[in-house]
N, C-alpha and C positions, 0 to 999 in steps of 0.2 A: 554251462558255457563250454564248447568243444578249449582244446589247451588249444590256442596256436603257437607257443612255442616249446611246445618238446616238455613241459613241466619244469623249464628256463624261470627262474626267481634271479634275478641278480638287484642288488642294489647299492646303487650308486650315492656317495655323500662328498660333494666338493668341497672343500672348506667351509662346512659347517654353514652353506648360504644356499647350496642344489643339492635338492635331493631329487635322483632319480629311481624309477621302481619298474621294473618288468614282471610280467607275472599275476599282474592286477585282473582282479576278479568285478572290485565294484570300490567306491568311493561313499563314505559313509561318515556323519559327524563332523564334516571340514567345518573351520574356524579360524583367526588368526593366531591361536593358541596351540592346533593341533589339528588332528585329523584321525580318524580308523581306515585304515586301505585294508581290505579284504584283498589277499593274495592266495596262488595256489600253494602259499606252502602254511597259511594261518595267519592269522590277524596278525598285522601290523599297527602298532598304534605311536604315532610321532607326534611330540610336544617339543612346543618355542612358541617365539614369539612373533609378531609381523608375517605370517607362514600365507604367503597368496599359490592359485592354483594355477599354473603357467600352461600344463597342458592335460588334458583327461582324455586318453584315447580308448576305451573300454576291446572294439575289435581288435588293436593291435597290443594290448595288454599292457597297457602303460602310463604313467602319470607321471609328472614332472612338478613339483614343489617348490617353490624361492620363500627363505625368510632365514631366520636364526633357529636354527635346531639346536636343540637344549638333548632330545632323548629318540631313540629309536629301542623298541621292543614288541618282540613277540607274543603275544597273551593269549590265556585259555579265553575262549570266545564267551564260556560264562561268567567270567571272571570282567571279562570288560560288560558285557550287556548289565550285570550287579555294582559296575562302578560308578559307568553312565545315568542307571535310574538316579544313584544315591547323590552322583554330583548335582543331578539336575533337581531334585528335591530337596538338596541343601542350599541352594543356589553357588556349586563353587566348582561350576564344569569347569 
């Protein structure tokens, strides 16, 4: 995917209810628990709870999130692809 903003990651957390993300590569695992946002600076992986998806604009590189955000981190991408099988195999995504 060409960048269209410059290699631009900002993200944004309102009180802990909007999460906003620039930078967005692809959208991957959403749930009301969580989601993986592929960014151009590396996996993003956000947990909570009630987490709906408000806007997914993949051309202008952006996603918008509403719910209760518990966590925001950045992960080695084999590191979440190894947590993902294991959550989904224990049953305890």
């Amino acid at each position: 995917m060409a960048d269209k903003n410059g290699g631009i990651n900002n993200i944004i957390l309102e009180s802990r209810r909007k999460l906003s993300v620039l930078g967005v590569e692809d959208l991957d695992s959403f749930d009301e628990r969580g989601a993986i946002v592929y960014t151009n600076m590396g996996i993003l992986e956000v947990k909570g709870a009630n987490i709906h998806l408000n806007k997914l604009d993949l051309e202008a590189e952006e996603v918008i999130l509403e719910g209760e955000f518990d966590s925001l981190a950045y992960v080695d991408e084999t590191a979440s692809k190894k947590k993902g099988f294991f959550a989904k195999l224990m049953g305890n995504e």
